[in-house]
PDB file of N, H, CA, C and O in Angstrom:
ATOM      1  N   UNK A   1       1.420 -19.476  42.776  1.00  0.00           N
ATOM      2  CA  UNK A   1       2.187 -19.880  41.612  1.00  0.00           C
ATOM      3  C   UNK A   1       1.944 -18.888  40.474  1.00  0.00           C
ATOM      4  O   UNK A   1       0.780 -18.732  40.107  1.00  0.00           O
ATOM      5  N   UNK A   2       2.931 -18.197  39.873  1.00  0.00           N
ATOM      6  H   UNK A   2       3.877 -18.323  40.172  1.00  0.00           H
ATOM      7  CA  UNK A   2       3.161 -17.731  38.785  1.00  0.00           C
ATOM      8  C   UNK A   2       2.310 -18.328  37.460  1.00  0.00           C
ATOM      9  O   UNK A   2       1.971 -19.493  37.253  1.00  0.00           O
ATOM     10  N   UNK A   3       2.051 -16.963  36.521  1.00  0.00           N
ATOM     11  H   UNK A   3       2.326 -16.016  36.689  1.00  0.00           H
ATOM     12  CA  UNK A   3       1.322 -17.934  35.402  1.00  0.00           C
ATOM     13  C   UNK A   3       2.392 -17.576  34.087  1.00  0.00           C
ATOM     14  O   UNK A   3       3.050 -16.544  33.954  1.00  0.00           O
ATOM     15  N   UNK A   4       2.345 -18.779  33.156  1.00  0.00           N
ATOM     16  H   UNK A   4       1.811 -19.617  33.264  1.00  0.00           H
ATOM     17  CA  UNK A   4       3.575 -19.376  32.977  1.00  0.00           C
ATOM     18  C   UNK A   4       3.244 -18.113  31.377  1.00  0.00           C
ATOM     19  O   UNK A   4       2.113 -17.876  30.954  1.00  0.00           O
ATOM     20  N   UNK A   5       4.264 -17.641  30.909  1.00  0.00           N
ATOM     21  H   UNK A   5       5.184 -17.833  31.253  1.00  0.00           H
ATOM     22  CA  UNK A   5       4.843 -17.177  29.878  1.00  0.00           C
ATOM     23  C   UNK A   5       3.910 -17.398  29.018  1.00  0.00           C
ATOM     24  O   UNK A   5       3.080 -18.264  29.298  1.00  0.00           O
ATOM     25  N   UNK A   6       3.810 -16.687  27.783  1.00  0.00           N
ATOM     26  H   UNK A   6       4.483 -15.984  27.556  1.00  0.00           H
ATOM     27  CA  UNK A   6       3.614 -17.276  26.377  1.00  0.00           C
ATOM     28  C   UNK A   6       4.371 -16.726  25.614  1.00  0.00           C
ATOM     29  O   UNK A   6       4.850 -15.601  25.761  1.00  0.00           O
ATOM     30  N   UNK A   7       4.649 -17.883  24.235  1.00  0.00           N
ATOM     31  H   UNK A   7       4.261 -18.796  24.116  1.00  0.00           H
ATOM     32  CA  UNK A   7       5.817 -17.729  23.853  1.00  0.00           C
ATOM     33  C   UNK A   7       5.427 -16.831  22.615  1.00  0.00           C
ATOM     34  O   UNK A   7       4.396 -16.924  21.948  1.00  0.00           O
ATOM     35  N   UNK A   8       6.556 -15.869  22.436  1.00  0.00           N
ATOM     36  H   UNK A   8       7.393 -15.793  22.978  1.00  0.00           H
ATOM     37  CA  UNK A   8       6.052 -14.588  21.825  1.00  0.00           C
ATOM     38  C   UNK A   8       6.363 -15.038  20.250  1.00  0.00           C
ATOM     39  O   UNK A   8       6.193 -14.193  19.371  1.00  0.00           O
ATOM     40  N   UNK A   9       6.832 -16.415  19.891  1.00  0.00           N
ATOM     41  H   UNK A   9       6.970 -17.101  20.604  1.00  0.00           H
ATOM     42  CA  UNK A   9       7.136 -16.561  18.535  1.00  0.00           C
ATOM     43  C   UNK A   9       5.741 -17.454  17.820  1.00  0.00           C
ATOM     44  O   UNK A   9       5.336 -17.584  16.665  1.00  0.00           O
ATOM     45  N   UNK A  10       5.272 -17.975  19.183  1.00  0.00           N
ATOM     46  H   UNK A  10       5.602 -17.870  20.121  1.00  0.00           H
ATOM     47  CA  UNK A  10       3.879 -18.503  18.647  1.00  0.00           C
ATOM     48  C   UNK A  10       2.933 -17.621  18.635  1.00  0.00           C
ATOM     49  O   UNK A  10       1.828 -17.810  18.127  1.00  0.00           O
ATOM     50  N   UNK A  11       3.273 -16.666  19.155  1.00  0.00           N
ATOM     51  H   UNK A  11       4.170 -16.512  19.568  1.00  0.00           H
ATOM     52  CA  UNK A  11       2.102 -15.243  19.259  1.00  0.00           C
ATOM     53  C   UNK A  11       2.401 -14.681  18.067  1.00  0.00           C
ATOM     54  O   UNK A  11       1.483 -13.906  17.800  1.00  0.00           O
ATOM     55  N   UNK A  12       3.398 -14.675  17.028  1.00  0.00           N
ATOM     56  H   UNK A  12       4.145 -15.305  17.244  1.00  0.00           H
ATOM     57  CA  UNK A  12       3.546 -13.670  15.862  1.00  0.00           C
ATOM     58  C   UNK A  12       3.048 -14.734  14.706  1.00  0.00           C
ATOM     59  O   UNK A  12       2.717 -14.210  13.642  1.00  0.00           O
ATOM     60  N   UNK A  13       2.973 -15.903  14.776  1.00  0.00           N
ATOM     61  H   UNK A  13       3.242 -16.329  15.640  1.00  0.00           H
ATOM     62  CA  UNK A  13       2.524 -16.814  14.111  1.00  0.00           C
ATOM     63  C   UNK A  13       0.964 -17.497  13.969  1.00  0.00           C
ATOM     64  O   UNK A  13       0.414 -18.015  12.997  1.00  0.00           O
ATOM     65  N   UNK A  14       0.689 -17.362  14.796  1.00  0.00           N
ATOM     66  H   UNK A  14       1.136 -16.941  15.585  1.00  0.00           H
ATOM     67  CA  UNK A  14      -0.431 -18.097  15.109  1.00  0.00           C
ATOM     68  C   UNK A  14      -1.923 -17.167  15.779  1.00  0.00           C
ATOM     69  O   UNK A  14      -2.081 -16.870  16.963  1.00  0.00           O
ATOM     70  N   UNK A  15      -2.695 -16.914  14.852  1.00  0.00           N
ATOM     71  H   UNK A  15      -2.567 -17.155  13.891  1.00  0.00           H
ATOM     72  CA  UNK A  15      -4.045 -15.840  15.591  1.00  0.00           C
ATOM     73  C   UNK A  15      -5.000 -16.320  15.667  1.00  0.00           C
ATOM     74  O   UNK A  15      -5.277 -17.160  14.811  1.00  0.00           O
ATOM     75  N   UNK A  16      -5.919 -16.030  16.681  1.00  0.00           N
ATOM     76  H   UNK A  16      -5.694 -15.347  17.376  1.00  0.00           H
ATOM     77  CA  UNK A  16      -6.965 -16.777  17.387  1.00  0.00           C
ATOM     78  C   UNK A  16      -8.036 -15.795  16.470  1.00  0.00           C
ATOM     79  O   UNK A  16      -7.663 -14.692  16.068  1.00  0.00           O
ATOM     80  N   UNK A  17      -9.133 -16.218  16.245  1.00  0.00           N
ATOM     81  H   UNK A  17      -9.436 -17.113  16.571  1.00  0.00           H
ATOM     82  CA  UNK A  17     -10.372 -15.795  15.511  1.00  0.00           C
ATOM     83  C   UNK A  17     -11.410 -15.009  16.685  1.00  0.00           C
ATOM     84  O   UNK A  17     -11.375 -14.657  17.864  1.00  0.00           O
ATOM     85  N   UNK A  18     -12.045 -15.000  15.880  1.00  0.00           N
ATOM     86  H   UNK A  18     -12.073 -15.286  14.922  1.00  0.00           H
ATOM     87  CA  UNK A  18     -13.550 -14.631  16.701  1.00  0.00           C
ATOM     88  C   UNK A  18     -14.395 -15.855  17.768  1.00  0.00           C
ATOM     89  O   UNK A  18     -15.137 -15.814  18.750  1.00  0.00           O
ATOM     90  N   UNK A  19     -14.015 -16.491  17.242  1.00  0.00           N
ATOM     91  H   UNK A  19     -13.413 -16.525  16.445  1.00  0.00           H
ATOM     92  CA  UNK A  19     -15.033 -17.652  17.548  1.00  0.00           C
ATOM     93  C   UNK A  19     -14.029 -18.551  18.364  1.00  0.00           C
ATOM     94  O   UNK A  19     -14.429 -19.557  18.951  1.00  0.00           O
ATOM     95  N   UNK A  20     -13.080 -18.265  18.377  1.00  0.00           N
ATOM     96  H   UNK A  20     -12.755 -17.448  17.900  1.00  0.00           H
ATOM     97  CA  UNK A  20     -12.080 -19.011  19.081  1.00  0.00           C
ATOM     98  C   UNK A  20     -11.414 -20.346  18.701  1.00  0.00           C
ATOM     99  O   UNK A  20     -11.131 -21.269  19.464  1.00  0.00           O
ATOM    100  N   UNK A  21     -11.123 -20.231  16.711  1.00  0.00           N
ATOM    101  H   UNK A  21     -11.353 -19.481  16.090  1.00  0.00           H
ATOM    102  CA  UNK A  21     -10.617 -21.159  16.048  1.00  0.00           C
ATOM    103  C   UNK A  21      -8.951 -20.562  15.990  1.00  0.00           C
ATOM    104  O   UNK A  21      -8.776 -19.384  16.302  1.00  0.00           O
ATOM    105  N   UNK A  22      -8.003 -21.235  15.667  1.00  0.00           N
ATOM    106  H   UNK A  22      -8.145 -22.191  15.414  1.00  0.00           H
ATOM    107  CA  UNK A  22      -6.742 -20.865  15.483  1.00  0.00           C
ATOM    108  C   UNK A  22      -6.450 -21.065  13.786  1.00  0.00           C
ATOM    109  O   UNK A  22      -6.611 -21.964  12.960  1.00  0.00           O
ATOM    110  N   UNK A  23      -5.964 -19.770  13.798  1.00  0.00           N
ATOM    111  H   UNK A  23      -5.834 -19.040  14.468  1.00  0.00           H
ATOM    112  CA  UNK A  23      -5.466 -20.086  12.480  1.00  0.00           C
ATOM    113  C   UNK A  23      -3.473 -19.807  12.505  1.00  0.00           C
ATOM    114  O   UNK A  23      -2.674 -19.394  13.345  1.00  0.00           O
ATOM    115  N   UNK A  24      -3.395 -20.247  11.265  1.00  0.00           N
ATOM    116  H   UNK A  24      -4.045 -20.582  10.582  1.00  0.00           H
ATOM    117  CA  UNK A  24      -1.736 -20.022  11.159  1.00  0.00           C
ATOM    118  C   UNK A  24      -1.796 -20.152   9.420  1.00  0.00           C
ATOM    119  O   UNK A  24      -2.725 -20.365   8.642  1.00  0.00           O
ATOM    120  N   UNK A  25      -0.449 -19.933   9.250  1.00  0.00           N
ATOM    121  H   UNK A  25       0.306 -19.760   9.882  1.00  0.00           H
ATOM    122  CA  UNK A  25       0.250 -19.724   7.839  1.00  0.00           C
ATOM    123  C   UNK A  25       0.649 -20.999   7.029  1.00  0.00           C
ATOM    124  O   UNK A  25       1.107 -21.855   7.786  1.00  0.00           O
ATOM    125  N   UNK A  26       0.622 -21.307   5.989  1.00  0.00           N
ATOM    126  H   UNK A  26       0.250 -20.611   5.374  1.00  0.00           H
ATOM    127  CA  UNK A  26       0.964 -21.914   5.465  1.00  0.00           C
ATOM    128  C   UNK A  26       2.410 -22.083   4.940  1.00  0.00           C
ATOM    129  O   UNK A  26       2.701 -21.146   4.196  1.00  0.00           O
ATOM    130  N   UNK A  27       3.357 -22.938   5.087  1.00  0.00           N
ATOM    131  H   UNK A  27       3.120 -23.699   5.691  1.00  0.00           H
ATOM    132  CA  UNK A  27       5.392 -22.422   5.457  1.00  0.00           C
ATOM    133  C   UNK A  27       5.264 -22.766   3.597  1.00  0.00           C
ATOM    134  O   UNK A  27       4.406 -23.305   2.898  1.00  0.00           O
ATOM    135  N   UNK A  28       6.621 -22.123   3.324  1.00  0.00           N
ATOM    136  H   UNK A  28       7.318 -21.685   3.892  1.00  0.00           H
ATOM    137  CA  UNK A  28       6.906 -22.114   1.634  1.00  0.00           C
ATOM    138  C   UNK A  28       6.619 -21.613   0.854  1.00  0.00           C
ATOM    139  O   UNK A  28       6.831 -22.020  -0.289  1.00  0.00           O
ATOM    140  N   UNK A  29       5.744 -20.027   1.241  1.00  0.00           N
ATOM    141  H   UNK A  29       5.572 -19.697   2.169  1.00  0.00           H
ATOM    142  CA  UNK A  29       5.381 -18.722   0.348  1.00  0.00           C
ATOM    143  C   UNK A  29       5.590 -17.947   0.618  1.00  0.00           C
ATOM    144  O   UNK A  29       4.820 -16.992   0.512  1.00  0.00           O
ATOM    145  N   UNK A  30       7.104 -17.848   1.288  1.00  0.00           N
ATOM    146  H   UNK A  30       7.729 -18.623   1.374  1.00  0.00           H
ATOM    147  CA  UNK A  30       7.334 -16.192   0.798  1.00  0.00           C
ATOM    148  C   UNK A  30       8.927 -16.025  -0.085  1.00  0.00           C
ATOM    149  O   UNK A  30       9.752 -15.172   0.241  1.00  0.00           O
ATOM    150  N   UNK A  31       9.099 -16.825  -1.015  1.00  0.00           N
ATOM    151  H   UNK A  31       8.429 -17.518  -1.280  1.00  0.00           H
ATOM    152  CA  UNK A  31       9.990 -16.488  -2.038  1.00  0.00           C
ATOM    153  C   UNK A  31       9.815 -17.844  -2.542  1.00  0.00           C
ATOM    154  O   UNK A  31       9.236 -18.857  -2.152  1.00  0.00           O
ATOM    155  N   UNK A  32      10.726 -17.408  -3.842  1.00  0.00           N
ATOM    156  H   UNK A  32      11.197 -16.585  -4.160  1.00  0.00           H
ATOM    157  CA  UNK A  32      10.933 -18.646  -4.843  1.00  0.00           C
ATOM    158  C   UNK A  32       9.092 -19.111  -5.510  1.00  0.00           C
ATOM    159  O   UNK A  32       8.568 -20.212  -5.345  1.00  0.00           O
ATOM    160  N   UNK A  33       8.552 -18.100  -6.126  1.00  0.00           N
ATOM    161  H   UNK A  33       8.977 -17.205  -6.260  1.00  0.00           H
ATOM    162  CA  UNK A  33       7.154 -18.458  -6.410  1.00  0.00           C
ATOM    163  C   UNK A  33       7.131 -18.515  -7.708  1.00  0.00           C
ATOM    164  O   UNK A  33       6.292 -19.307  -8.135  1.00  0.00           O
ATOM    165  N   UNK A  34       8.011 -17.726  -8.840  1.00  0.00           N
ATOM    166  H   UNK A  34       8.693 -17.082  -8.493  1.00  0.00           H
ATOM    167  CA  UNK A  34       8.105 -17.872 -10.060  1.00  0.00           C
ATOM    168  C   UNK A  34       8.379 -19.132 -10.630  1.00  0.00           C
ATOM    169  O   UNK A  34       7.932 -19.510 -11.713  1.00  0.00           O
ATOM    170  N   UNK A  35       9.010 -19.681  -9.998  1.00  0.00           N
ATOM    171  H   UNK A  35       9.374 -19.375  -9.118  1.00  0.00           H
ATOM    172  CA  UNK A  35       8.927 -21.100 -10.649  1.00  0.00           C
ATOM    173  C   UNK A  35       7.865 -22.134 -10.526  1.00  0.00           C
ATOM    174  O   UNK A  35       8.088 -23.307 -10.828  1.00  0.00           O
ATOM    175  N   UNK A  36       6.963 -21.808 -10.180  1.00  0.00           N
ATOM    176  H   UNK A  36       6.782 -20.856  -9.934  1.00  0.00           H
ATOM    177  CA  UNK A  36       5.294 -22.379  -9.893  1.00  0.00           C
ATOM    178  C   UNK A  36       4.642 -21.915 -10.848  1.00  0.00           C
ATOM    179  O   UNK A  36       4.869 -20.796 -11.307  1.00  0.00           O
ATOM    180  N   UNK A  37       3.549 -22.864 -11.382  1.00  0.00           N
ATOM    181  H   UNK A  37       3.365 -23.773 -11.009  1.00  0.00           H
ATOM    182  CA  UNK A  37       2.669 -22.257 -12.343  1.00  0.00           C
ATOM    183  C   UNK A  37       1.784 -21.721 -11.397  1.00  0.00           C
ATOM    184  O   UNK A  37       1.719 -21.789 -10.170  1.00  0.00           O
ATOM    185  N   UNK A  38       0.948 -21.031 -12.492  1.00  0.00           N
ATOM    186  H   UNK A  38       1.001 -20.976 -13.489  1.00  0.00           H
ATOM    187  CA  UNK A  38      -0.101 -19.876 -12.083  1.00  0.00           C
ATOM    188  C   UNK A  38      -0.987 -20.606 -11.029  1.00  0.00           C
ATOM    189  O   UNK A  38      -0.947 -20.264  -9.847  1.00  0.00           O
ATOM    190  N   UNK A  39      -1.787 -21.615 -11.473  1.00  0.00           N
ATOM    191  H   UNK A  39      -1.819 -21.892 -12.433  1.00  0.00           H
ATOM    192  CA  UNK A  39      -2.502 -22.383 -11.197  1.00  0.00           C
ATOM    193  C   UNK A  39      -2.004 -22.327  -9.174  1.00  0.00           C
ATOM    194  O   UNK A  39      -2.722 -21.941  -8.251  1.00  0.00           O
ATOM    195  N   UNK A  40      -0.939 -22.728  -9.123  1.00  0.00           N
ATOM    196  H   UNK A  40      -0.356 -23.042  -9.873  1.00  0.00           H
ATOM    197  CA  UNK A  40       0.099 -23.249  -8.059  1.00  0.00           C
ATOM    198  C   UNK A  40      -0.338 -22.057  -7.554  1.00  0.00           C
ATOM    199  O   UNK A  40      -1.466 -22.149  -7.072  1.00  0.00           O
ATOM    200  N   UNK A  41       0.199 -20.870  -7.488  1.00  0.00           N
ATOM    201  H   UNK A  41       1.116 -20.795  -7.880  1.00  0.00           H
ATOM    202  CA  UNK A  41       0.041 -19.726  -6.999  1.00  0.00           C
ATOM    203  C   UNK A  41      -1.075 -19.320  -6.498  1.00  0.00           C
ATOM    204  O   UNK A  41      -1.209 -18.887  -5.353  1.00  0.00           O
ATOM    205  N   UNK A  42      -2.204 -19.472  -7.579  1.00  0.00           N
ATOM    206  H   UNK A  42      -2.095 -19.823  -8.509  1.00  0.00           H
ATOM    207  CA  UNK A  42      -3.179 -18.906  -7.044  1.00  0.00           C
ATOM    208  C   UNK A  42      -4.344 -19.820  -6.106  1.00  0.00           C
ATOM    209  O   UNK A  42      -5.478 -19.518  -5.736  1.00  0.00           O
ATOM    210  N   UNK A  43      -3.493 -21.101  -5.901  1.00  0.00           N
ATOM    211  H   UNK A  43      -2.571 -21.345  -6.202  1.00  0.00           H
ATOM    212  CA  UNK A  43      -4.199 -21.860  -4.965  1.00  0.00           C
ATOM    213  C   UNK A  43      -3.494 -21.752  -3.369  1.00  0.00           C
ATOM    214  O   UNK A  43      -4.172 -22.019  -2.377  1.00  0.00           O
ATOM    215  N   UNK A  44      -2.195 -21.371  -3.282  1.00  0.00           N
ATOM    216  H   UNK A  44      -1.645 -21.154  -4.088  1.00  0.00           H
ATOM    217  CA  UNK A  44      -1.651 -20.420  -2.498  1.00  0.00           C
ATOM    218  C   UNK A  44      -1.747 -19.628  -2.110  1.00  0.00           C
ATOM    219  O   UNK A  44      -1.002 -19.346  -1.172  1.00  0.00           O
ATOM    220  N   UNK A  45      -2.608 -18.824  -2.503  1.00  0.00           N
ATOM    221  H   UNK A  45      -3.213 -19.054  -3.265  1.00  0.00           H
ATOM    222  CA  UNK A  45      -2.444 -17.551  -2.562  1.00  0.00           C
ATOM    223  C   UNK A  45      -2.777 -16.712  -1.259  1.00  0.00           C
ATOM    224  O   UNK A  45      -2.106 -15.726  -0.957  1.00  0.00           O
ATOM    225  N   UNK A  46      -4.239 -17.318  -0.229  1.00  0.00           N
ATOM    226  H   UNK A  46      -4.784 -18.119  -0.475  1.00  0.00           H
ATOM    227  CA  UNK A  46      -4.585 -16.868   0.533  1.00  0.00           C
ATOM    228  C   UNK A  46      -3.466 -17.195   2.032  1.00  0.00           C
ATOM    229  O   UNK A  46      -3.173 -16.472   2.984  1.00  0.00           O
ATOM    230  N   UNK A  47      -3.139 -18.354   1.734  1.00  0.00           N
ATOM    231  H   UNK A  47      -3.377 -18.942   0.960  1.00  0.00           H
ATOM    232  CA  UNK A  47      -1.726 -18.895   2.533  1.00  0.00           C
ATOM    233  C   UNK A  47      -2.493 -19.348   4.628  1.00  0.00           C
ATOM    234  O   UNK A  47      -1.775 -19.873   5.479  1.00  0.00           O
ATOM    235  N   UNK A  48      -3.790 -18.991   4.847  1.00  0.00           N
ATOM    236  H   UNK A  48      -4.374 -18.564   4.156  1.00  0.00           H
ATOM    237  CA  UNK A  48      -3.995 -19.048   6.109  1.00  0.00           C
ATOM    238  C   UNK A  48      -5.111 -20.464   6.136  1.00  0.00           C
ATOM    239  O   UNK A  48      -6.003 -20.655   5.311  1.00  0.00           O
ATOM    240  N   UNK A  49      -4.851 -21.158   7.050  1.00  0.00           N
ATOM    241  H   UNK A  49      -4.126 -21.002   7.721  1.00  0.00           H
ATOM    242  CA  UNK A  49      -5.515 -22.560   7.183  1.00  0.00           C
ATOM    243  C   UNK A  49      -5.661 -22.576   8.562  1.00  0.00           C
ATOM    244  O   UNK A  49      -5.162 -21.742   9.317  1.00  0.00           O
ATOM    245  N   UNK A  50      -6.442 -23.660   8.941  1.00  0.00           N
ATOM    246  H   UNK A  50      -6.847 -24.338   8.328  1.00  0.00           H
ATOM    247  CA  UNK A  50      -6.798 -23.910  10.591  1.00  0.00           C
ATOM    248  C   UNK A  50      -5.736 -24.876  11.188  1.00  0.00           C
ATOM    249  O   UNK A  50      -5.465 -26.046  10.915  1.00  0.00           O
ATOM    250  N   UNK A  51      -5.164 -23.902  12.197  1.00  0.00           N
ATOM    251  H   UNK A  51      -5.383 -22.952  12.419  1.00  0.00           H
ATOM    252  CA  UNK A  51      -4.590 -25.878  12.928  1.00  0.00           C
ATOM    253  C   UNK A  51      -5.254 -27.027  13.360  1.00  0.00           C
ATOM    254  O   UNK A  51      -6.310 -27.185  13.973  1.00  0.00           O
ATOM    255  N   UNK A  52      -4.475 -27.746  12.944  1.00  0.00           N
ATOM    256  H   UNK A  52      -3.618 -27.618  12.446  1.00  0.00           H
ATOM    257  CA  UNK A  52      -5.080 -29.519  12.739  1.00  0.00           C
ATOM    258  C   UNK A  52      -5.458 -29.522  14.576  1.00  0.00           C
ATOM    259  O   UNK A  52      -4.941 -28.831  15.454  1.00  0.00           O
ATOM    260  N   UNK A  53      -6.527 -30.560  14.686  1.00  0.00           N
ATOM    261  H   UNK A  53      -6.946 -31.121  13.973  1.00  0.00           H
ATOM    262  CA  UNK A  53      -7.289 -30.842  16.030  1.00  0.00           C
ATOM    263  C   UNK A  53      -6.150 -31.493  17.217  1.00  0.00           C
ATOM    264  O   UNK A  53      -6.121 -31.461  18.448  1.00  0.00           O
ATOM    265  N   UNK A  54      -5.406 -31.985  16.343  1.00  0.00           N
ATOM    266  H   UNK A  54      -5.429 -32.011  15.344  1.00  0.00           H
ATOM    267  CA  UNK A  54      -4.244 -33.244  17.174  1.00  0.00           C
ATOM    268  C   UNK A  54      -3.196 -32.141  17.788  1.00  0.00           C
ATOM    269  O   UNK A  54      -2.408 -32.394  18.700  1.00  0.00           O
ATOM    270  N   UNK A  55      -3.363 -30.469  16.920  1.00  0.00           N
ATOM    271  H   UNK A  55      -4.003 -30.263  16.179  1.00  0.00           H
ATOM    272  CA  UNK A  55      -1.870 -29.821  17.473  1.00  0.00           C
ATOM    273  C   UNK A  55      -2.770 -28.648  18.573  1.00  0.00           C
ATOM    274  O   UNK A  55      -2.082 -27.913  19.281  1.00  0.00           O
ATOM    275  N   UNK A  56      -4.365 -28.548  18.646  1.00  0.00           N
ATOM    276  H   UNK A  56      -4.924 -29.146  18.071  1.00  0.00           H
ATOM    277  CA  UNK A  56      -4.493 -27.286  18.976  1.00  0.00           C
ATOM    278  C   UNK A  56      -4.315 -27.411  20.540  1.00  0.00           C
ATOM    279  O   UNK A  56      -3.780 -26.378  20.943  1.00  0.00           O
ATOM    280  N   UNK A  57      -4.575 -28.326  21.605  1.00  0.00           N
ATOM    281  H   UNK A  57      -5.010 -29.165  21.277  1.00  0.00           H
ATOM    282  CA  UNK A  57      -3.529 -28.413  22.718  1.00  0.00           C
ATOM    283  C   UNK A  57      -2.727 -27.610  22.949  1.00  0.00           C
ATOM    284  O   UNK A  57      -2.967 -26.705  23.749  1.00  0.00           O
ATOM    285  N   UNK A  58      -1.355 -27.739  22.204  1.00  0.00           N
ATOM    286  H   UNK A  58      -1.160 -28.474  21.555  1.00  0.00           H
ATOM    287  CA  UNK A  58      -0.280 -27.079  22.549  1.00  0.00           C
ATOM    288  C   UNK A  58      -0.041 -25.958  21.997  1.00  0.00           C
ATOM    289  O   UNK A  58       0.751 -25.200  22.558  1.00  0.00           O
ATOM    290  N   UNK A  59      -0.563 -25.634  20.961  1.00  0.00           N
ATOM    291  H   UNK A  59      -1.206 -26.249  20.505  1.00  0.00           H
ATOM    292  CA  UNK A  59      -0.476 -24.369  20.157  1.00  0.00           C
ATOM    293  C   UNK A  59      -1.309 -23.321  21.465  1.00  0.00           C
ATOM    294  O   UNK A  59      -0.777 -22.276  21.840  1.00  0.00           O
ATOM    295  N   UNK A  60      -2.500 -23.754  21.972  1.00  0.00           N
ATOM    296  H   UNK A  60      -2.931 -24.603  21.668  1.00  0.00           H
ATOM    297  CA  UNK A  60      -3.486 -23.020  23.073  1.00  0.00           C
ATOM    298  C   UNK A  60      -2.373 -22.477  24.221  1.00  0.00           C
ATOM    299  O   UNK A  60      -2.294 -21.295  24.555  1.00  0.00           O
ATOM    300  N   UNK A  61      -1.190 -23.989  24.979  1.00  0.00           N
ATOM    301  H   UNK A  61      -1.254 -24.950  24.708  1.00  0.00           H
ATOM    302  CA  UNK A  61      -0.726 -23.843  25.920  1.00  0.00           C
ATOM    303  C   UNK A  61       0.344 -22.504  25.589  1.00  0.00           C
ATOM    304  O   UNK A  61       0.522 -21.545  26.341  1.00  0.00           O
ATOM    305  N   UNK A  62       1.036 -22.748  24.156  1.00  0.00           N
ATOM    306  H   UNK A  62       0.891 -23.527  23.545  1.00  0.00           H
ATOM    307  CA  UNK A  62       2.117 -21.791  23.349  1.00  0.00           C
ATOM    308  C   UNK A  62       1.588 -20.494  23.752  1.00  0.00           C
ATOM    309  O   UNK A  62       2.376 -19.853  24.447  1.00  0.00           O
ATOM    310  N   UNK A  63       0.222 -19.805  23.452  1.00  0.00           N
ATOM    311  H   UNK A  63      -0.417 -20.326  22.887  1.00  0.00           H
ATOM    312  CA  UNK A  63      -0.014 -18.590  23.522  1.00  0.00           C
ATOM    313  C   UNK A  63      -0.268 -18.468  24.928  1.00  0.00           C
ATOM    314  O   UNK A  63      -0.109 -17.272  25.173  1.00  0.00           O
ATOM    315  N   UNK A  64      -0.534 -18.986  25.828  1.00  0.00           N
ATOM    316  H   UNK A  64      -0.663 -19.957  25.628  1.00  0.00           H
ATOM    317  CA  UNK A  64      -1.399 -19.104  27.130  1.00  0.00           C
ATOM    318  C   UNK A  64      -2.884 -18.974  27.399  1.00  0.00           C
ATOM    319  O   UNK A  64      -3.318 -18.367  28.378  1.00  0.00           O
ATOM    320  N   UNK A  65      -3.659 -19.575  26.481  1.00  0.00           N
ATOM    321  H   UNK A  65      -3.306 -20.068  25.685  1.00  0.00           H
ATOM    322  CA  UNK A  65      -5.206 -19.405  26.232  1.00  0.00           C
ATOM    323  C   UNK A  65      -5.562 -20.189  27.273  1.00  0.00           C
ATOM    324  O   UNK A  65      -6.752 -20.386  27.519  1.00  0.00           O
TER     325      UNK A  65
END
C-alpha cells in the first residue's frame, strides 16, 4: 500500500518545531491593521501560536508526520 500524500497547503501553513510542537499563524493580519490601536497591533504582532491539542491529530495526518 502506497503512503498517502500530504497536503501541500497544510505544509505552507503549518511548521513543526524542534521538539516536535506545531505551530501555525494567527488568520486576520495581513491587511486592514491601521484601524487597530497600537496596543492591538503590538499584541499581534508576533502572529505564531501552537495548535490547540483537540486539532493536532489531523493537522499531523495533513502533513504526513
Amino acid at each position: 500500500m502506497s503512503k498517502m500524500k500530504t497536503k501541500k497547503a497544510a505544509v505552507k501553513r503549518i511548521k513543526v518545531t524542534g521538539s516536535g510542537k506545531l505551530r501555525r499563524r494567527k488568520v486576520g493580519l495581513a491587511h486592514l491593521q491601521t484601524k487597530r490601536s497600537t496596543s492591538t497591533q503590538m499584541r499581534n504582532n508576533d502572529g505564531a501560536v501552537k495548535v490547540a491539542d483537540c486539532n493536532k491529530k489531523v493537522m499531523k495526518r495533513l502533513l504526513g508526520i
